[in-house]
C-alpha positions in Angstrom: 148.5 36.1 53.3 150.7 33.4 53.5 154.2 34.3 55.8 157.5 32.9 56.1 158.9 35.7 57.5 158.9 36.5 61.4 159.8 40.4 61.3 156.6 41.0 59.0 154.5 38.8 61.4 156.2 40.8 64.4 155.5 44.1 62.7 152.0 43.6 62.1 151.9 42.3 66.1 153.5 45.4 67.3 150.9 47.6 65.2 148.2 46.0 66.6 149.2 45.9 70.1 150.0 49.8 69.8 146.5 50.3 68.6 145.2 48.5 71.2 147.4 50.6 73.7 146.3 53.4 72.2 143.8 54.2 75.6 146.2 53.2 78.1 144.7 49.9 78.0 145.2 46.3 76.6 142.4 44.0 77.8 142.4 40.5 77.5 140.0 40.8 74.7 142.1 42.7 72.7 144.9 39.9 73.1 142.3 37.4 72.1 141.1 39.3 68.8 145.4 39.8 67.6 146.0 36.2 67.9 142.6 35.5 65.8 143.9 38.3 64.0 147.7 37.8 63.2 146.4 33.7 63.1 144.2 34.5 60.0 146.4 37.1 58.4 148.9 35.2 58.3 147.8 31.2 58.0 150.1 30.5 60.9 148.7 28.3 63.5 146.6 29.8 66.6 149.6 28.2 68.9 152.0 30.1 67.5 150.3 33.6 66.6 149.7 33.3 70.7 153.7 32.8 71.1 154.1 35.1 68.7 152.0 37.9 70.7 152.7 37.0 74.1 156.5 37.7 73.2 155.9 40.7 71.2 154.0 41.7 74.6 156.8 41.3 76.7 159.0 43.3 73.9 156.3 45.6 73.0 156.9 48.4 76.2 160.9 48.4 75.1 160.7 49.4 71.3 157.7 49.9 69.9 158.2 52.2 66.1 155.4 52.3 64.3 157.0 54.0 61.7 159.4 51.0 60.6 156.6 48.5 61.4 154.7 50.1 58.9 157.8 50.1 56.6 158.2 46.5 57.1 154.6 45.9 55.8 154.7 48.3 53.2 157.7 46.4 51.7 155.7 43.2 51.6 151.7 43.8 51.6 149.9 44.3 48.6 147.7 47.2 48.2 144.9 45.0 49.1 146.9 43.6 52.0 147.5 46.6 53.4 143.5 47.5 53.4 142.8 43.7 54.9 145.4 45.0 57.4 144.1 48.4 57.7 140.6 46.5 58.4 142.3 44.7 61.2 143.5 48.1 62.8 139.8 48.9 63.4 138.8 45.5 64.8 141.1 45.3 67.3 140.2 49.4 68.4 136.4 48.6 67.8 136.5 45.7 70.5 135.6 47.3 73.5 132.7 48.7 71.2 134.3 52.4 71.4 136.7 53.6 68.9 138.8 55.7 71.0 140.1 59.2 69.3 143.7 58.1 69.8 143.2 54.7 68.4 141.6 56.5 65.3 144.3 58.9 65.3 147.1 56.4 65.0 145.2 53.7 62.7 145.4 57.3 60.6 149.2 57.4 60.7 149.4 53.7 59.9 147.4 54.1 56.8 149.2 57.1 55.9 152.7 55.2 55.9 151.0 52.2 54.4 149.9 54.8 51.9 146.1 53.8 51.5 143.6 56.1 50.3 141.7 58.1 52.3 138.4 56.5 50.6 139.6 53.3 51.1 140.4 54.4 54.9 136.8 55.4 55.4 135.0 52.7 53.6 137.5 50.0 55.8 136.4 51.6 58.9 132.7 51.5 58.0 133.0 47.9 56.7 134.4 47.0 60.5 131.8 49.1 61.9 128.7 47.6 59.8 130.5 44.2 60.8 130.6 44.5 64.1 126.9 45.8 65.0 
């Protein structure tokens, strides 16, 4: 998905980051797979998704709403957007191998204000899942 616009970009950053805070834990992988992540997503330049995340990082612990960084993206993403996004959600928890119950929980709430099915839920998670082994 092709972006112009920083606040979608930084939305989607936040969401990802909160995901992988989910445990009480970012690890450096985690950082690694949201630049790959936002740097696919949104065809920007692996330089600048790292900018990008590094200074959503440093604002990340001072507001942090999932609920109108999920509004943001449900303005802009297509249905299919949001399950691409939704399918990012469970990369970034999957990679330290164990999908957390909180991580779970709040990629749940994200696809609940994204409004994605719960089918479409399941068979993202599975598709990340069969992916990854």
């Amino acid at each position: 998905m092709k972006s112009n616009n920083n606040s979608e970009i930084i939305a989607a950053t936040k969401i990802l980051l909160s995901i992988s805070n989910a445990d009480g834990d970012i690890d450096k992988n985690e950082k690694n797979i949201i630049n790959v992540i936002i740097h696919d997503f949104f065809e920007i330049s692996i330089d600048d998704a790292s900018k990008i995340t590094a200074n959503t990082f440093i604002e990340f612990d001072i507001s942090s709403d999932i609920y109108d960084d999920s509004k943001i993206l449900n303005k802009v993403f297509s249905y299919q957007d949001k399950i691409d996004f939704i399918c990012c959600c469970f990369e970034v928890a999957l990679a330290d191998k164990n999908l957390h119950y909180l991580e779970s929980h709040f990629i749940k709430k994200i696809a609940y204000i994204l409004k994605i099915d719960s089918d479409d839920l399941i068979n993202a998670k599975k598709e990340i899942i069969s992916y990854l082994d």
